[in-house]
C-alpha positions as CSV (number, residue, x, y, z in Angstrom):
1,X,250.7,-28.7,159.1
2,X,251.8,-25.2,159.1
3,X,252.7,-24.3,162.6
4,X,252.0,-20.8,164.0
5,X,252.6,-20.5,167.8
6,X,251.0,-17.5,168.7
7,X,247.9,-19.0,166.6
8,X,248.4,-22.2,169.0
9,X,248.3,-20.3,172.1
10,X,245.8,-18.0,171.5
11,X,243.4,-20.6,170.5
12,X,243.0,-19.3,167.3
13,X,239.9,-21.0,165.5
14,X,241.6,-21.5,162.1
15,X,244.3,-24.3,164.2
16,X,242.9,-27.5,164.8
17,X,245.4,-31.1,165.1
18,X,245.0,-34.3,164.0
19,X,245.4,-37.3,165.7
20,X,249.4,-37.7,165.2
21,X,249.8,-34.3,165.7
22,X,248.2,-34.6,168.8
23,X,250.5,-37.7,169.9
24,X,253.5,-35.7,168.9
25,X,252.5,-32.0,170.6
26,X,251.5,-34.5,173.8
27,X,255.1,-36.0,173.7
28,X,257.1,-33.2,173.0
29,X,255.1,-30.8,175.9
30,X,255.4,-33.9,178.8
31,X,259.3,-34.0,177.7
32,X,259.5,-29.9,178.3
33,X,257.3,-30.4,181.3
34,X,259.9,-32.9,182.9
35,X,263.4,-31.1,181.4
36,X,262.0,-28.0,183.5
37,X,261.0,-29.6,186.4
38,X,264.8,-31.2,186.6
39,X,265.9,-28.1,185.9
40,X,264.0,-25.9,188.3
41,X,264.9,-28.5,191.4
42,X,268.3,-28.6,190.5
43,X,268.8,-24.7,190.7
44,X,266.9,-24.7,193.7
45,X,264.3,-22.0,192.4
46,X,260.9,-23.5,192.9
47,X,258.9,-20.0,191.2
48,X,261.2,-21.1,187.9
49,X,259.3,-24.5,188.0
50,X,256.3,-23.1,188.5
51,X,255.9,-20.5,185.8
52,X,257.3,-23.0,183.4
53,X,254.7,-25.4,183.9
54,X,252.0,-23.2,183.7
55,X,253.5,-22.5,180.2
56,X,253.8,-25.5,179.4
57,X,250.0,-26.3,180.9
58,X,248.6,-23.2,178.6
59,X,250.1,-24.9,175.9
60,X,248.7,-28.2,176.4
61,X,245.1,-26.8,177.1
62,X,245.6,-24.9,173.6
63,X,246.4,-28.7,171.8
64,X,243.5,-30.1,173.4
65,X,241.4,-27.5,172.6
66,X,243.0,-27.6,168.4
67,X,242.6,-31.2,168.9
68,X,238.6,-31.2,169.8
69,X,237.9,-28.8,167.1
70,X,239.3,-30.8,164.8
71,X,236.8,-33.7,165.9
72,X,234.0,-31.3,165.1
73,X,233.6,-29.8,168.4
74,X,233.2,-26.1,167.9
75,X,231.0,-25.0,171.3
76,X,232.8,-23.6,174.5
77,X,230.8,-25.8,176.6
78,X,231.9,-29.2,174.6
79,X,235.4,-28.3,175.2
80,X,234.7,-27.4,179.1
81,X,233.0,-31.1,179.6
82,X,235.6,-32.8,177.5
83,X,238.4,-31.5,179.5
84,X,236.7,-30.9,182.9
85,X,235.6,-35.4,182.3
86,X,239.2,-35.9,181.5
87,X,239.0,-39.8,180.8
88,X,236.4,-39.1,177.8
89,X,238.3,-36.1,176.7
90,X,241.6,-38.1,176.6
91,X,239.7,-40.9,174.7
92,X,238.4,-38.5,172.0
93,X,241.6,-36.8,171.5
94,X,244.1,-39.5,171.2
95,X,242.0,-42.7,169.9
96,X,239.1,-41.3,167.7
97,X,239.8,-40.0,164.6
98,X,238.9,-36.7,162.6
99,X,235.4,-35.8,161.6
100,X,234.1,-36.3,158.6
């Protein structure tokens, strides 16, 4: 997969993930989440924290959003209801497969 970041972030309708990469993004932005958190309460500057895990939160909306267009969902409103019922959304994204 080619990765393009400002692509990713701007939910650009050309990226979609599949299931690993899904797993992997997931991973990789919970490990980021908690690395910032340390480091925000160590330094003592909550606003630090904050910001970052907004970031971070952008990012991860942007993967689920790649990762529902890649099982064939394509309207605004199916990836509202898929994130908004969170249980269903997390079951589509990192159990079911790709469609066909």
């Amino acid at each position: 997969m080619d990765m393009d970041i400002k692509g990713h972030m701007l939910f650009d309708d050309s990226v979609n993930y599949e299931l690993k990469d899904w797993w992997i993004g997931t991973i990789a932005l919970v490990v980021i989440n908690v690395v910032f958190d340390i480091v925000a309460g160590i330094i003592g500057v909550a606003i630090v924290g904050t910001i970052l895990s907004v970031a971070v939160g952008w990012a991860s909306l942007a993967l689920w959003v790649g990762r529902l267009r890649n099982r064939g969902h394509s309207d605004a409103m199916a990836f509202v209801l898929r994130i908004i019922i969170f249980p269903w959304g997390l079951i589509e994204c990192a159990f079911m497969g790709s469609a066909e």
